[in-house]
N, C-alpha and C positions, 0 to 999 in steps of 0.2 A: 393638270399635267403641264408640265415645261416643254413650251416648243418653241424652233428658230426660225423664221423665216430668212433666210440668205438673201441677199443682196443680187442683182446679175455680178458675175464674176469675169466677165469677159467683155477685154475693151473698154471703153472710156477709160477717166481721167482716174479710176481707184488704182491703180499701183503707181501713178508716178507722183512727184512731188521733191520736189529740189530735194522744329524750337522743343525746343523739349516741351512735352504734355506736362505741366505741373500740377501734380496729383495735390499739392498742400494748397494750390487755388483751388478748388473746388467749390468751397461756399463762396469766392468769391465768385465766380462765374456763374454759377445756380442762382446767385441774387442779379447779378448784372443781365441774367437775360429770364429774370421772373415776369418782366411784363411783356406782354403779347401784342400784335398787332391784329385787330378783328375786320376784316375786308368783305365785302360782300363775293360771292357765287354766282354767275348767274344761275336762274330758275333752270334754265334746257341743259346745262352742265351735269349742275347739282342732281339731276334726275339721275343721268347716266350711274352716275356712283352708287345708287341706290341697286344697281346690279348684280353689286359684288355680294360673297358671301359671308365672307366676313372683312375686318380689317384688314387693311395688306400696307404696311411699311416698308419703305426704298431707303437705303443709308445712302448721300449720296457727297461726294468730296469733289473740288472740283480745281484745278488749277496749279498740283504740288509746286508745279517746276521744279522738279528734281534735280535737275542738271545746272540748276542758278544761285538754289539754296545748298547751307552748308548743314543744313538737318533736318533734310527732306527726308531721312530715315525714321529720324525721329517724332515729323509729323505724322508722317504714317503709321507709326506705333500706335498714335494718340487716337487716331482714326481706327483703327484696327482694334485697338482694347476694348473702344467702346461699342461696335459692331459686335464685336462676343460677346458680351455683356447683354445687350439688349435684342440680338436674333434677331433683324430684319426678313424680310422673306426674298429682299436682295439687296444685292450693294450698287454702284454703279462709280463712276468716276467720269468725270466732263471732259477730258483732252486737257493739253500740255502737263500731262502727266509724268513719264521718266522715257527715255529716248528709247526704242526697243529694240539694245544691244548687251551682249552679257555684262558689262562693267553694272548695268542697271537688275540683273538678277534679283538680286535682294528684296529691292522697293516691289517690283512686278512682283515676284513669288507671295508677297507678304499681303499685295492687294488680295491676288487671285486664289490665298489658301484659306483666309478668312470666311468665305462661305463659297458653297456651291454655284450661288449664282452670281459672280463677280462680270460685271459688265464695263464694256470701253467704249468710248467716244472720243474718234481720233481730232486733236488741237490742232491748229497752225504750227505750232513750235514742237511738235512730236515728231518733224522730219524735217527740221535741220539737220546742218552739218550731215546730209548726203544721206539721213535714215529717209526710210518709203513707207508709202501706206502699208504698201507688201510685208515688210518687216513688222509692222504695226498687227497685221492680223495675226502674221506668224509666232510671233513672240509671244505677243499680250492673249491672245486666242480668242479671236472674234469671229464671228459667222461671216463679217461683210462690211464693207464703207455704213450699211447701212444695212440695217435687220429691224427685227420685231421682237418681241422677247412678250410671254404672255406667264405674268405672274400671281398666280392666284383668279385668273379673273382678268387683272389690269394689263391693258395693253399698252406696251412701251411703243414707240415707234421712234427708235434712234435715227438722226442723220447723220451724214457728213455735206459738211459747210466751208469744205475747201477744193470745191469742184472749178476747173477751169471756165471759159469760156463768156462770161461776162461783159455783157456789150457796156458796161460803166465802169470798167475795171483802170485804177491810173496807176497801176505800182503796185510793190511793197505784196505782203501774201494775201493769198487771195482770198475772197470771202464771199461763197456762190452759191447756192445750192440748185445744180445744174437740172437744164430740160429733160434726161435721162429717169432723175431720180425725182422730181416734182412730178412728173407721170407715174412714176411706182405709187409716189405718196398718196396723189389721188385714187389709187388701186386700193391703198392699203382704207385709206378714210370710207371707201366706199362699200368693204368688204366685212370690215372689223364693227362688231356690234359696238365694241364702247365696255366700262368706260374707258378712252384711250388718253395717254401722257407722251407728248413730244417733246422730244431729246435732243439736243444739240449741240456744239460747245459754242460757236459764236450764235451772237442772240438772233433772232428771229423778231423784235420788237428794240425800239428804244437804242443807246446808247449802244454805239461798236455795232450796228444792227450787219446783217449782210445786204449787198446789194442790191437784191431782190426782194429785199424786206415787205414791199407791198403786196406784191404779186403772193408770197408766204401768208399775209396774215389774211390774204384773198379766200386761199387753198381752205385757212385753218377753219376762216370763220364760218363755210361754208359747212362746215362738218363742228360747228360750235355744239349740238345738243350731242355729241359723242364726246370730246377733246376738254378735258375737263382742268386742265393744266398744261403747259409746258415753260421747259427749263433749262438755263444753257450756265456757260460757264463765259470766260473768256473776258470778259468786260471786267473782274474783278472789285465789283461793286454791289451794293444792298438794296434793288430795288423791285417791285412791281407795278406792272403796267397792265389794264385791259382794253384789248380793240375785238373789233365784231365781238363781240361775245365770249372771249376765246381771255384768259388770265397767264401772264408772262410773266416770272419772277428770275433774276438776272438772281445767280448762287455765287457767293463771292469766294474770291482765293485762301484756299488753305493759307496762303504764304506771305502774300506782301499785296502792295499795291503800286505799281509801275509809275516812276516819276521821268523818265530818261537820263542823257549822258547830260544835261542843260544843267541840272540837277544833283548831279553826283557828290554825295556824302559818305561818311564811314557810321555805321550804325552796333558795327560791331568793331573786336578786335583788329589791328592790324594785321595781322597772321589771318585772320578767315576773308579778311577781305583782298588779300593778296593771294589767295589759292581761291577766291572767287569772286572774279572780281567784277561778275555783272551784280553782285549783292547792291553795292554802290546807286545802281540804275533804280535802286527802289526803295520803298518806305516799307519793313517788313513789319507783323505783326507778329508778337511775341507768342502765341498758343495756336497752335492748328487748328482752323477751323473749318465746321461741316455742319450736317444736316440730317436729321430725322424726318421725315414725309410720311405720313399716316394717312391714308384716305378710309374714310370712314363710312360705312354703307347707312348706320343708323343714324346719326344724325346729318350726314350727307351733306359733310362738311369735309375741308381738306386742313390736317394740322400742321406745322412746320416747328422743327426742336431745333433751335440752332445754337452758336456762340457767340460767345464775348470774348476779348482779348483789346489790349492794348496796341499802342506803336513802342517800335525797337528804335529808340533815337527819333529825330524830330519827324514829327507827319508831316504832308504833302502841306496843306495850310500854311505853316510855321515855315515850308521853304519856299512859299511863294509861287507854288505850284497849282493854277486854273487847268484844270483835268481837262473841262468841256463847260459848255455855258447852262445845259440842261440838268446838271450835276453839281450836288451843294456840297462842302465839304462839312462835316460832323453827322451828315446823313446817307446819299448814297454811298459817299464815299467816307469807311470808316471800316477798323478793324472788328467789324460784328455780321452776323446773320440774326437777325433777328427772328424770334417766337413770333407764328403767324399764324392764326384759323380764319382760311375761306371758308366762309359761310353761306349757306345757301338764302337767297331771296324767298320770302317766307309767301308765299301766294293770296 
């Protein structure tokens, strides 16, 4: 059975807040992402999944920026074709997804008609330009800044990671996830048998981490033989990390990969870059890319189906752009997700 658990709804920080899919690549993207990365599991994980009763697949997209790109409609297609095609048991989307106002109908309707269980995680950049959380649950249709969602067995446990209040905080949007809602999660870790998947759009581990990053992987690892993954969006990069026991895979952007204004190039025509002109700000990748997630009760492994695609005009390398010193360019940072099975530690 499908249930929600809601979020508190009252008070705090949740309502305020300031390429075309090329069908004729196909073998070429099928071969670009034939080889797989094999990672271990740990052993108290890997148990957890052994739970389920059968296999349960998450489609998950992460990053559109629809309001930056000039065919963020179009990525969404690519996303959405492929979700009908292969019937996930849900979808979900990471935050900075499309602003939640009618001009963005289209994009919204086309995530949330695609299946039943269309799920949101609200971004930093989802309430710009004067949009709210408020607007975010209204629009997009979410139970909460933060909820639960139980699919098949598998426990999601969504956050929101733009809670005020941050005794490290120096500027610029915030990246928190507040004392309110780290006492829920401890409810939730304490309550929920397992096995459970943590949600978020900024990371929780590694690169772009939130400020609390410690105290998070404190919470996670303490509940390591239940939490069998989590997965954020936001960093726009191809990596995983594991601390306490607990396995972190940073889901890269549909869309591009953020260079700034230091930076600024034309990657496309003039006409699209002057009707959009934060395009400039970034090195776009030419094919939408996402994410199939399998977790697997029989061999008690976690699969990951991702893509390949290219840069649109020169990559961040070629301009001279040091992202971060923990981040190598042709690896984290690249226009792919890579094929992954966490594998469990064999006893």
């Amino acid at each position: 059975m499908d249930t929600v658990m809601r979020s508190t709804r009252s008070g705090g920080d949740c309502f305020g807040g300031a390429i075309v899919n090329r069908l004729t690549r196909r073998k070429f993207l099928s071969a670009a992402t034939a080889t797989s990365l094999t990672l271990s599991l740990p052993r108290t994980s890997a148990a957890a999944i052994g739970r389920l009763e059968k296999p349960v697949r998450i489609g998950v997209v992460a990053d559109l920026h629809h309001d930056v790109m000039h065919d963020g409609i179009a990525r969404m297609e690519a996303f959405v074709k492929e979700m009908a095609t292969s019937q996930p048991n849900a979808i979900i989307q990471l935050g900075d997804f499309a602003y939640p106002n009618a001009k963005n109908s289209k994009v919204i309707k086309m995530f949330n008609d695609v299946h039943d269980r269309s799920l949101h995680v609200i971004g930093n950049h989802d309430t710009d330009n004067g949009h709210t959380k408020e607007q975010c649950l209204d629009v997009w249709g979410m139970p909460g800044c933060y909820y639960t969602q139980d699919i098949e067995g598998l426990q999601l446990v969504v956050l929101d990671g733009n809670d005020r209040g941050s005794p490290t905080h120096k500027g610029g949007y915030v990246s928190y996830v507040g004392k309110e809602q780290t006492k829920w999660l401890r409810e939730q870790l304490a309550n929920l048998d397992g096995p459970i998947v943590i949600v978020s759009h900024q990371p929780l581990a590694g690169y772009a981490a939130v400020d609390n990053a410690k105290e998070m992987q404190g919470i996670l690892g303490d509940a390591a033989d239940k939490v069998i993954l989590a997965i954020n969006g936001h960093s726009h990069i191809d990596e995983v990390l594991r601390i306490k026991g607990v396995t972190y895979m940073h889901v890269n952007s549909a869309s591009y990969q953020w260079v700034g204004g230091k930076y600024r190039h034309e990657s496309y025509s003039k006409e699209v870059h002057a009707k959009y002109p934060w395009i400039s700000h970034t090195c776009p990748y030419r094919d939408s890319l996402f994410a199939t997630f399998t977790f697997n009760p029989k061999s008690l492994a976690v699969g990951v189906e991702g893509r390949q695609s290219e840069w649109v005009g020169k990559a961040p390398a070629e301009l001279g752009v040091d992202l971060d010193p923990s981040l190598t360019n042709g690896e984290e940072i690249s226009p792919r997700i890579r094929d992954r099975r966490f594998l469990r530690i064999a006893k």
